[in-house]
PDB file with SEQRES, HELIX, SHEET and CRYST1 records, atoms N, CA, C and O in Angstrom:
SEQRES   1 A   70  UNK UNK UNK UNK UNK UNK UNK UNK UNK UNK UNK UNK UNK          
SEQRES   2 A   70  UNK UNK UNK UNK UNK UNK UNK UNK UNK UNK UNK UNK UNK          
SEQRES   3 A   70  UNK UNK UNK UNK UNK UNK UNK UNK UNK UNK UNK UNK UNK          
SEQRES   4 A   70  UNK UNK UNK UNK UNK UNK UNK UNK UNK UNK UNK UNK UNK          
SEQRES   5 A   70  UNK UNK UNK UNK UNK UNK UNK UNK UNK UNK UNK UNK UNK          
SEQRES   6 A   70  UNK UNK UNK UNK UNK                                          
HELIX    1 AA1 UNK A    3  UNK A   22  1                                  20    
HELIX    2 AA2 UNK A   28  UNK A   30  5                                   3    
HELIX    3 AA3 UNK A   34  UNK A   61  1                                  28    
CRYST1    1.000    1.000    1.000  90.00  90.00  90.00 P 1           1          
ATOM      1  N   UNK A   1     209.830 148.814 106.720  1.00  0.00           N  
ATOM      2  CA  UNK A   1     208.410 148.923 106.987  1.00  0.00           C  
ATOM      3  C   UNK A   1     208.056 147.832 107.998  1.00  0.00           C  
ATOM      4  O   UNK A   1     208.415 146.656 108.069  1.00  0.00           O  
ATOM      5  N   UNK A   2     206.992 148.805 108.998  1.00  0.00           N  
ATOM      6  CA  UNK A   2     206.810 147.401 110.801  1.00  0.00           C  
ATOM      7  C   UNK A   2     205.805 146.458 109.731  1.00  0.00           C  
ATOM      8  O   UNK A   2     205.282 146.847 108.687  1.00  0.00           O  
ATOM      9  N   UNK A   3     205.744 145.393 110.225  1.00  0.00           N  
ATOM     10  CA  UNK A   3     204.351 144.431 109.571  1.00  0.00           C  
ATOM     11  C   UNK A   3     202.733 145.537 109.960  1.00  0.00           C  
ATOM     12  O   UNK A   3     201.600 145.426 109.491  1.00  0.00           O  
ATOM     13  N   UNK A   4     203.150 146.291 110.729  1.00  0.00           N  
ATOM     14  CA  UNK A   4     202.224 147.003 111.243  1.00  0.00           C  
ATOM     15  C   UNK A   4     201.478 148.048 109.817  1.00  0.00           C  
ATOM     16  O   UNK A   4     200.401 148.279 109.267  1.00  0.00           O  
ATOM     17  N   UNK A   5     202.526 148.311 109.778  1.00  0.00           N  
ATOM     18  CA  UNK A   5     202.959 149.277 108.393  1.00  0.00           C  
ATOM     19  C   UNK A   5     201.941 148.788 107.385  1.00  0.00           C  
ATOM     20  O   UNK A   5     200.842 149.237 107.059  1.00  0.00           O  
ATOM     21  N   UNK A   6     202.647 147.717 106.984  1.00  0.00           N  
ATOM     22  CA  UNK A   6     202.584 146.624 105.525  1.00  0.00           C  
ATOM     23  C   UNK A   6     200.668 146.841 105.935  1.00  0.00           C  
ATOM     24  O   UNK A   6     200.071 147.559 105.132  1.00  0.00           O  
ATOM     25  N   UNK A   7     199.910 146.309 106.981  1.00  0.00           N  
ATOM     26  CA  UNK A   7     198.507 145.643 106.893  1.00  0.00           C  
ATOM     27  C   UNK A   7     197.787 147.062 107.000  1.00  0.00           C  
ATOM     28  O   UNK A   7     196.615 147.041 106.626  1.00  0.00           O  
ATOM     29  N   UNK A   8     198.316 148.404 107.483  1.00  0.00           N  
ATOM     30  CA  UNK A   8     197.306 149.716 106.761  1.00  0.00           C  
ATOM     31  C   UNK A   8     197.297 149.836 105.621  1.00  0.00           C  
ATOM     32  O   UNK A   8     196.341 150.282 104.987  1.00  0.00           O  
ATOM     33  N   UNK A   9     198.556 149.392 105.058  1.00  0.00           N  
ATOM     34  CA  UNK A   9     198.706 149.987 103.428  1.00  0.00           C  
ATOM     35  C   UNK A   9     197.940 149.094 102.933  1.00  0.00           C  
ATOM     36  O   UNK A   9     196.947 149.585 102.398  1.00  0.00           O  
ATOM     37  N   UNK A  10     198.039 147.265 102.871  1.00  0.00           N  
ATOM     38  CA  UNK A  10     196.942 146.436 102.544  1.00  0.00           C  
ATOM     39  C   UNK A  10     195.696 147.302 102.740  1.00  0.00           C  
ATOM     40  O   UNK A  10     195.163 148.137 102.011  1.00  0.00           O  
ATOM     41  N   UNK A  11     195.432 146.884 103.835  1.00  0.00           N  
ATOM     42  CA  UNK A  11     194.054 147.251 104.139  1.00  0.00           C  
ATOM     43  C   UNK A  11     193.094 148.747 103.193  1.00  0.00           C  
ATOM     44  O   UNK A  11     192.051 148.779 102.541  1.00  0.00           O  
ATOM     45  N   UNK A  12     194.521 150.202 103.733  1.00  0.00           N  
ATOM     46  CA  UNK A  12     193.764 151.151 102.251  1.00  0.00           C  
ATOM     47  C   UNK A  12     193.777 150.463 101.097  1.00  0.00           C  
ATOM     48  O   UNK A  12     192.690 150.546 100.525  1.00  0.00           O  
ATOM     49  N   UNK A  13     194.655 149.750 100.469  1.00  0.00           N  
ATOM     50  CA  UNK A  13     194.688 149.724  99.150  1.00  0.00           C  
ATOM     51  C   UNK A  13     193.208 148.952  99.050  1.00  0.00           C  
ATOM     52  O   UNK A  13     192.387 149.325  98.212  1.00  0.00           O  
ATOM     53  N   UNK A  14     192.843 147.519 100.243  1.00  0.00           N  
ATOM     54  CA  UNK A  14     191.551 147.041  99.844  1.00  0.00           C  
ATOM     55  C   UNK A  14     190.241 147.913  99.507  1.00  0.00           C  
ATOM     56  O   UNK A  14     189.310 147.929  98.701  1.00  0.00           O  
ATOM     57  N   UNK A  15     190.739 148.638 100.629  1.00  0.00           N  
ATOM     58  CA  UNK A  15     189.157 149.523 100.823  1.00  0.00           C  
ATOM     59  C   UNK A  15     188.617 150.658  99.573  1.00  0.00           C  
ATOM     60  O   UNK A  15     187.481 151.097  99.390  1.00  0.00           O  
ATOM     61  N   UNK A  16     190.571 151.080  98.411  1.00  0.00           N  
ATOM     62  CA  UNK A  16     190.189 151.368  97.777  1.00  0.00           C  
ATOM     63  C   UNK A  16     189.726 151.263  96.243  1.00  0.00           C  
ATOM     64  O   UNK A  16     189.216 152.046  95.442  1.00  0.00           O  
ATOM     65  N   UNK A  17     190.245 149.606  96.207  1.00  0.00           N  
ATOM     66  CA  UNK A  17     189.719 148.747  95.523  1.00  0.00           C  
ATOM     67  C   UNK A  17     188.207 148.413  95.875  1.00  0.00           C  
ATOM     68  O   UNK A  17     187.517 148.465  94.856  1.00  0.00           O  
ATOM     69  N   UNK A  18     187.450 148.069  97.076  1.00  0.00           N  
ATOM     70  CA  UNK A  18     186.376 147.856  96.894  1.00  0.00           C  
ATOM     71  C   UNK A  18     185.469 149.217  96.983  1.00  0.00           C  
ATOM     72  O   UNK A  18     184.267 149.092  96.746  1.00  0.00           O  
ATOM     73  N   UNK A  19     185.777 149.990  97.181  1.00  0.00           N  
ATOM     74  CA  UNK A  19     185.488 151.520  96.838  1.00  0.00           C  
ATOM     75  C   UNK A  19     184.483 151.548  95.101  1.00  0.00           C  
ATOM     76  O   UNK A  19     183.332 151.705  94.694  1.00  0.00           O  
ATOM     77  N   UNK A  20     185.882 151.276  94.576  1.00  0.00           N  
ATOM     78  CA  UNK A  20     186.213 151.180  92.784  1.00  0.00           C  
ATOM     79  C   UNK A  20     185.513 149.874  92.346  1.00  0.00           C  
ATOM     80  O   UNK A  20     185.199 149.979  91.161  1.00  0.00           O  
ATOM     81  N   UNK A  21     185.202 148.842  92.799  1.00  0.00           N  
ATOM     82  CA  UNK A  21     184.478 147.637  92.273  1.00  0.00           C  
ATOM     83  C   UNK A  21     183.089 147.825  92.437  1.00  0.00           C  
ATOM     84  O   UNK A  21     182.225 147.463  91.638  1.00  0.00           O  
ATOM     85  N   UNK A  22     182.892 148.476  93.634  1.00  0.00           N  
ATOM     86  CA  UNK A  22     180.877 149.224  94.104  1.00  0.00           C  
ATOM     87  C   UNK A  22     180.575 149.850  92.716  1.00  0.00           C  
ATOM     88  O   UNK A  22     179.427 149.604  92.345  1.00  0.00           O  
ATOM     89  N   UNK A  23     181.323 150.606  91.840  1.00  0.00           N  
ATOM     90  CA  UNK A  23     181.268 150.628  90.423  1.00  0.00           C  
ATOM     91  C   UNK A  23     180.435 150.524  89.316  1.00  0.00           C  
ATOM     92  O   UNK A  23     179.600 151.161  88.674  1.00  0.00           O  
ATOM     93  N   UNK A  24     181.341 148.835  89.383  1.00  0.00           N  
ATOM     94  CA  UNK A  24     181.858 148.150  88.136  1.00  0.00           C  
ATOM     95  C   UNK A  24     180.383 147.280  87.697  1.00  0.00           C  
ATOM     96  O   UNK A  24     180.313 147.039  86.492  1.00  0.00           O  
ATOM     97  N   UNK A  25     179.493 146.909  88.340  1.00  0.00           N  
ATOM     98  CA  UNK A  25     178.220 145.869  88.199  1.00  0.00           C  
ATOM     99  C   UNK A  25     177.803 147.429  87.379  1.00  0.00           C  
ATOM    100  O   UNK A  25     178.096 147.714  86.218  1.00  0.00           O  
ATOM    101  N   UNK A  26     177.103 148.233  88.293  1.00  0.00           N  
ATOM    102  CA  UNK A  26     175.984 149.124  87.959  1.00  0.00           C  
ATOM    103  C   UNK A  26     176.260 149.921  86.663  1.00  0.00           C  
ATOM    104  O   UNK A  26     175.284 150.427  86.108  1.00  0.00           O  
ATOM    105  N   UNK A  27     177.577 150.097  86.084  1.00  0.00           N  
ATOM    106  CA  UNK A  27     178.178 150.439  85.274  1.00  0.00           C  
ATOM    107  C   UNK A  27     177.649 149.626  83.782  1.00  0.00           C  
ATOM    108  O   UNK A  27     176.901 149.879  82.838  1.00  0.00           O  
ATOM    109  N   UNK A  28     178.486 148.578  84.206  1.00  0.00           N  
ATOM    110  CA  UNK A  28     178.264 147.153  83.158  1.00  0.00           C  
ATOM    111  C   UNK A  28     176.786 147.433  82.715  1.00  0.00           C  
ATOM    112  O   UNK A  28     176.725 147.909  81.581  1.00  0.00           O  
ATOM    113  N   UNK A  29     175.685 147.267  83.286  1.00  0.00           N  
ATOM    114  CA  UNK A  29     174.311 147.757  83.317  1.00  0.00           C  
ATOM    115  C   UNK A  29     174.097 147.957  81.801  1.00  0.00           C  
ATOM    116  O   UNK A  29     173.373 147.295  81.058  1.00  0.00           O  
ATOM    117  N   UNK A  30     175.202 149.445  81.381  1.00  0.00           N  
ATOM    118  CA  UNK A  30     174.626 150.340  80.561  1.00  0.00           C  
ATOM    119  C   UNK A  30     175.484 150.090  78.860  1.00  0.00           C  
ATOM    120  O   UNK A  30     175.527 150.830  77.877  1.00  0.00           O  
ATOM    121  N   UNK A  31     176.124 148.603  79.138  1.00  0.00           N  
ATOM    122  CA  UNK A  31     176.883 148.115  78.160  1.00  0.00           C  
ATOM    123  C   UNK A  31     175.636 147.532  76.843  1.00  0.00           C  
ATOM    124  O   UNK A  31     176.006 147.963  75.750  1.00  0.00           O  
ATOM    125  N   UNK A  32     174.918 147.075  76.780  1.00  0.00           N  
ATOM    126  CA  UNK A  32     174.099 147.226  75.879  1.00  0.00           C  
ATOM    127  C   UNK A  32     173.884 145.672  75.187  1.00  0.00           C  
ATOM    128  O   UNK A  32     173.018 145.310  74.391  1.00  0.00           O  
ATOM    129  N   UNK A  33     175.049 144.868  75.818  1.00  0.00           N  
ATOM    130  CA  UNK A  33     175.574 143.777  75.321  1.00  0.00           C  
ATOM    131  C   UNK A  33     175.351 142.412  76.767  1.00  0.00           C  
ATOM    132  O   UNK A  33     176.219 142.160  77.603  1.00  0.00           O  
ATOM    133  N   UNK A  34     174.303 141.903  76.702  1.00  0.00           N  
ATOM    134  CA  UNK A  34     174.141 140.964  77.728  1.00  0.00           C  
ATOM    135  C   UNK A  34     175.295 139.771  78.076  1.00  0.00           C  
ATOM    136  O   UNK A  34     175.361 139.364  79.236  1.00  0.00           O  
ATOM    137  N   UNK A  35     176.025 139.330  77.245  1.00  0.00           N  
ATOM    138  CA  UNK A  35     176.599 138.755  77.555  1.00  0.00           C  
ATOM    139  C   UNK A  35     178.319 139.198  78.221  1.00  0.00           C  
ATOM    140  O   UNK A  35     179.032 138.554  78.991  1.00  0.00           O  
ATOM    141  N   UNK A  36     178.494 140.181  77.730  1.00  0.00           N  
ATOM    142  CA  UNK A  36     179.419 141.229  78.299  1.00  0.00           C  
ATOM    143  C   UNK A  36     179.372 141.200  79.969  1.00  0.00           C  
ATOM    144  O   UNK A  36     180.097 140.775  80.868  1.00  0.00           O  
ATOM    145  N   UNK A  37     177.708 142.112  79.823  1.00  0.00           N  
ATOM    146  CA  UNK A  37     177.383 142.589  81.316  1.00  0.00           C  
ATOM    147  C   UNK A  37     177.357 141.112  82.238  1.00  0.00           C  
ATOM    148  O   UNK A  37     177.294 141.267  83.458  1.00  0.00           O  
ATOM    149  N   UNK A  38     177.391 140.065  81.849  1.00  0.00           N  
ATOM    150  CA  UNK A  38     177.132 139.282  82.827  1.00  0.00           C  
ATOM    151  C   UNK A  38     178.552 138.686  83.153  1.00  0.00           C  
ATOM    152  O   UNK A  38     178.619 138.332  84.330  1.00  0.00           O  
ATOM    153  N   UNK A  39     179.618 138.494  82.486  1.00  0.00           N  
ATOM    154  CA  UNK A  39     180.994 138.162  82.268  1.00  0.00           C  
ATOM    155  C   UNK A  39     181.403 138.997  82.964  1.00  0.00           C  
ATOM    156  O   UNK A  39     182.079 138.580  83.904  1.00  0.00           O  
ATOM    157  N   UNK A  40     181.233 140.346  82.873  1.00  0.00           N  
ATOM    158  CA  UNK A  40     181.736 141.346  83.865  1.00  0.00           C  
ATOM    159  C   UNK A  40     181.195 141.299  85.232  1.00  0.00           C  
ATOM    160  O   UNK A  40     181.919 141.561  86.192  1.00  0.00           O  
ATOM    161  N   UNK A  41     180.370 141.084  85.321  1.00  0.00           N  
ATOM    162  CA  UNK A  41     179.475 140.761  86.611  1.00  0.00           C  
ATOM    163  C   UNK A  41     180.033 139.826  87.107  1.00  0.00           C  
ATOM    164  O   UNK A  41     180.646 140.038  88.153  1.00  0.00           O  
ATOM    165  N   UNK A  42     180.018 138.209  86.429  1.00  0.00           N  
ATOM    166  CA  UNK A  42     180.791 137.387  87.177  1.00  0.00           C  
ATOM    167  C   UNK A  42     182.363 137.907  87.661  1.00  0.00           C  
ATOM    168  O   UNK A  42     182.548 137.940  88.877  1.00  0.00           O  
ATOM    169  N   UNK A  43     183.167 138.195  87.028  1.00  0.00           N  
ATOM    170  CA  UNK A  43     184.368 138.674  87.178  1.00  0.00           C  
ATOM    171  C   UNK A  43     184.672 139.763  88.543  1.00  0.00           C  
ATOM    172  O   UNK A  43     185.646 139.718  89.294  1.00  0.00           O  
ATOM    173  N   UNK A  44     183.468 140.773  88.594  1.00  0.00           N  
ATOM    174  CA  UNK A  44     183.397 141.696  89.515  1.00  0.00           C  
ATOM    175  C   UNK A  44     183.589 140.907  90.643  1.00  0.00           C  
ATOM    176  O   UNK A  44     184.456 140.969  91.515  1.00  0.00           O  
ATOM    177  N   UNK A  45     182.293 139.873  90.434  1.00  0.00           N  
ATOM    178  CA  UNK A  45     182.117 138.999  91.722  1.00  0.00           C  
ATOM    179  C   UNK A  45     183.433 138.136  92.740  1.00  0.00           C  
ATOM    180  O   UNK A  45     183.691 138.089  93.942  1.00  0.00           O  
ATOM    181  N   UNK A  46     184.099 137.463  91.335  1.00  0.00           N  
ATOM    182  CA  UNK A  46     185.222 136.746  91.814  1.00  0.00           C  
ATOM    183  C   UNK A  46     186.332 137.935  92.898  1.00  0.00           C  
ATOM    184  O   UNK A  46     186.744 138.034  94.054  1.00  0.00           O  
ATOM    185  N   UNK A  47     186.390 138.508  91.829  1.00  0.00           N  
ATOM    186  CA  UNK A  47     187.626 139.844  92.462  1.00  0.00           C  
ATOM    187  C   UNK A  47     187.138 140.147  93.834  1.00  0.00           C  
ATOM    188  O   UNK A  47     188.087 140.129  94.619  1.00  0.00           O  
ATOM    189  N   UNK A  48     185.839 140.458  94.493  1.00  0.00           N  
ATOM    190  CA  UNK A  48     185.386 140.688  95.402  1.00  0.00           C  
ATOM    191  C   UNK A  48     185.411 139.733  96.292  1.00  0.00           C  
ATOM    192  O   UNK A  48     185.599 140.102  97.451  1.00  0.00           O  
ATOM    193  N   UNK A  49     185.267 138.525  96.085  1.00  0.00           N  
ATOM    194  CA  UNK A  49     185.731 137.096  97.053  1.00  0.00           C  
ATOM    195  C   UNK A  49     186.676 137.291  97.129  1.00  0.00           C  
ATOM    196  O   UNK A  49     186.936 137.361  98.330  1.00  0.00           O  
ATOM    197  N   UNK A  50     188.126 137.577  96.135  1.00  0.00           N  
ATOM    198  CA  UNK A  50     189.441 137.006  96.361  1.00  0.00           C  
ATOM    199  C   UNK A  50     189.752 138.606  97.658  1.00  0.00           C  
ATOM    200  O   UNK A  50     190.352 138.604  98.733  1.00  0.00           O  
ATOM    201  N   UNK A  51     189.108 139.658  96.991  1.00  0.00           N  
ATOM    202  CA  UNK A  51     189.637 140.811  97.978  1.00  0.00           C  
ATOM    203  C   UNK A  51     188.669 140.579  99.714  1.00  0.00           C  
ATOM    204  O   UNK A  51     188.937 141.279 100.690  1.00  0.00           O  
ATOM    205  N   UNK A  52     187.940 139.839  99.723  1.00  0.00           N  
ATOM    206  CA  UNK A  52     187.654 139.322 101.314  1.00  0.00           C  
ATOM    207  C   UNK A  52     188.518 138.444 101.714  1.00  0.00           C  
ATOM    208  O   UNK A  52     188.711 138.371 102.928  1.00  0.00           O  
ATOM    209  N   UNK A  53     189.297 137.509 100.764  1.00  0.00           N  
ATOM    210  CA  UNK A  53     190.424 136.347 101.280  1.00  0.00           C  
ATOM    211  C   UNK A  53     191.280 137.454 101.871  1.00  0.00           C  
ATOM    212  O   UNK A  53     191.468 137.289 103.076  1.00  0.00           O  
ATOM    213  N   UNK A  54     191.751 138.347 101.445  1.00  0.00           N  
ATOM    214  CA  UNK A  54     192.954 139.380 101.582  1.00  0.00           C  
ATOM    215  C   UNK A  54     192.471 139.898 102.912  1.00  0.00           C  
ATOM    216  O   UNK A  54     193.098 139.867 103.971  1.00  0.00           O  
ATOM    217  N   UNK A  55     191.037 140.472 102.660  1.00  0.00           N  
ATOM    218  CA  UNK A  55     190.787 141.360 104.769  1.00  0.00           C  
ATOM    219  C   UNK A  55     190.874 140.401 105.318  1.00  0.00           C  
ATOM    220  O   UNK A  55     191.373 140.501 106.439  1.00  0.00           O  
ATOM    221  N   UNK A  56     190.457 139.012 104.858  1.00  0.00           N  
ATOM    222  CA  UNK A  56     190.200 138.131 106.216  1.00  0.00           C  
ATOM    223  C   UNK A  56     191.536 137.830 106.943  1.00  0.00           C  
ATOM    224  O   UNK A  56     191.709 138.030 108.145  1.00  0.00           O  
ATOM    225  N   UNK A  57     192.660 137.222 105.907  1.00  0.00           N  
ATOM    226  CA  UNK A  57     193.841 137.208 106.281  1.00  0.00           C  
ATOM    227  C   UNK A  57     194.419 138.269 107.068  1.00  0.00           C  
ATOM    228  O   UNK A  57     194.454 137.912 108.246  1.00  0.00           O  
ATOM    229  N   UNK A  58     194.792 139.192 106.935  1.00  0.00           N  
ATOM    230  CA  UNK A  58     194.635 140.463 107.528  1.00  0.00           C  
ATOM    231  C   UNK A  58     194.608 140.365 108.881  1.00  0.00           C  
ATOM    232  O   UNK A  58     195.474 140.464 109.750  1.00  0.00           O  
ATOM    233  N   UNK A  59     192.954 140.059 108.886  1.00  0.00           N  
ATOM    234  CA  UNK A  59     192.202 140.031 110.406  1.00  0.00           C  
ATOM    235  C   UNK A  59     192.830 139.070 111.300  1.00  0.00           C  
ATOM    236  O   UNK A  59     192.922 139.181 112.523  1.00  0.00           O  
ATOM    237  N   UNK A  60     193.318 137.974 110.464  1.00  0.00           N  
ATOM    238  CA  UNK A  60     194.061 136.633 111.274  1.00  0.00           C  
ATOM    239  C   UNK A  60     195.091 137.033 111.819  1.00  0.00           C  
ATOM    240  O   UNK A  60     195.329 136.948 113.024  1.00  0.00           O  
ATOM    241  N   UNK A  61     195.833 137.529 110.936  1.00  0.00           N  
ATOM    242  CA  UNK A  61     197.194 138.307 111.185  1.00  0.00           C  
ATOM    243  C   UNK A  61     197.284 139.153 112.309  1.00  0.00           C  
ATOM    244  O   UNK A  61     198.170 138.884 113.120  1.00  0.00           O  
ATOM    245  N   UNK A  62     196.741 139.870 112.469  1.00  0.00           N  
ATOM    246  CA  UNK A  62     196.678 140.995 113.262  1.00  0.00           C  
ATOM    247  C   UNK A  62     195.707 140.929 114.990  1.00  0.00           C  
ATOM    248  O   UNK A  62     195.435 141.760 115.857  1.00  0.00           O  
ATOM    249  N   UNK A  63     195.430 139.325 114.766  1.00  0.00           N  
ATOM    250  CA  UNK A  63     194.757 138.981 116.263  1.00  0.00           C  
ATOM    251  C   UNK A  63     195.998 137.951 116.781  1.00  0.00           C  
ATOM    252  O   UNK A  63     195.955 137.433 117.897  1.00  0.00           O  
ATOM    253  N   UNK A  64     197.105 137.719 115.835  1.00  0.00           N  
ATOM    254  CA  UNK A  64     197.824 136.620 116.283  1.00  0.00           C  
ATOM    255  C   UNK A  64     198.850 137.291 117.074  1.00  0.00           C  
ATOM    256  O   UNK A  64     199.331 138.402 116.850  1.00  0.00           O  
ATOM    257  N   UNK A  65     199.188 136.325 118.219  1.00  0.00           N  
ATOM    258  CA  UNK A  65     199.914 136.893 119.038  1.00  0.00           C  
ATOM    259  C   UNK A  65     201.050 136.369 119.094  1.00  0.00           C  
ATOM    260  O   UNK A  65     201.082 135.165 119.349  1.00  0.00           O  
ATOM    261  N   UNK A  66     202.470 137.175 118.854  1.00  0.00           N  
ATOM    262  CA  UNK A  66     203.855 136.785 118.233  1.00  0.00           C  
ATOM    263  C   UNK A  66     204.666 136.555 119.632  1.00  0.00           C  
ATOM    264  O   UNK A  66     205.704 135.893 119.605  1.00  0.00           O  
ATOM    265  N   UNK A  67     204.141 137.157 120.960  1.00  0.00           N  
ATOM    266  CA  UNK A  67     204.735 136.949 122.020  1.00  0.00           C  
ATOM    267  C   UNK A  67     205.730 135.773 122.322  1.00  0.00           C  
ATOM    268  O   UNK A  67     205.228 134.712 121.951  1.00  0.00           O  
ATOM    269  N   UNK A  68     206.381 135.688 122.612  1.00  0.00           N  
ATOM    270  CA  UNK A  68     207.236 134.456 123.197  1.00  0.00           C  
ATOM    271  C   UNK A  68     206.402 133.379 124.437  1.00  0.00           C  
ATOM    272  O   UNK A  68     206.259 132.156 124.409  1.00  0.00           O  
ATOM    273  N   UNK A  69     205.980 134.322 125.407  1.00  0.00           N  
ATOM    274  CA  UNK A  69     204.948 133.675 126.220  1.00  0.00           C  
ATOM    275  C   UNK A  69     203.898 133.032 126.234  1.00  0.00           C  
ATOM    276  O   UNK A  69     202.884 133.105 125.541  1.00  0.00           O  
ATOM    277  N   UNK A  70     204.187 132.398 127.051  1.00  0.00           N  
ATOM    278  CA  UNK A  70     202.646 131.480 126.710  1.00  0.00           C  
ATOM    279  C   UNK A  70     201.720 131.225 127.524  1.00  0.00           C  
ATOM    280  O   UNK A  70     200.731 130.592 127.154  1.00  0.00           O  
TER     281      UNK A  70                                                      
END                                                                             
C-alpha cells in the first residue's frame, strides 16, 4: 500500500467516524440520566479533538514534500 493509499483510507475511515459521532450528543439527549448524558458528551467531545489531531496530521503529511531537491 503507496502512503498515498494509507491517508484515503485514514481519511474515509475519519469522515466515517465523524459521520457516526454527529450522532452520539443528540442521542445521549434521550438517556434520561443527566449525569450519563453529560459523561457521554464529554467523551464525544474528546474523541472529536483526538479525530482532528488525526486530519490535521494528515494535512501535514500530505503538503510535505519528500523530494530530494531543494
Amino acid at each position: 500500500m503507496s502512503r498515498d493509499e494509507a491517508i484515503e483510507k485514514i481519511e474515509t475511515a475519519c469522515k466515517t467516524i465523524s459521520l457516526e459521532m454527529m450522532k452520539v450528543t443528540p442521542t445521549a439527549r434521550h438517556l434520561d440520566c443527566e449525569q450519563t448524558t453529560a459523561d457521554i458528551v464529554k467523551a464525544a467531545y474528546q474523541l472529536t479533538v483526538e479525530l482532528e489531531v488525526i486530519k490535521k496530521k494528515l494535512i501535514q503529511l500530505k503538503g510535505r514534500d519528500d523530494s530530494p531537491e531543494l
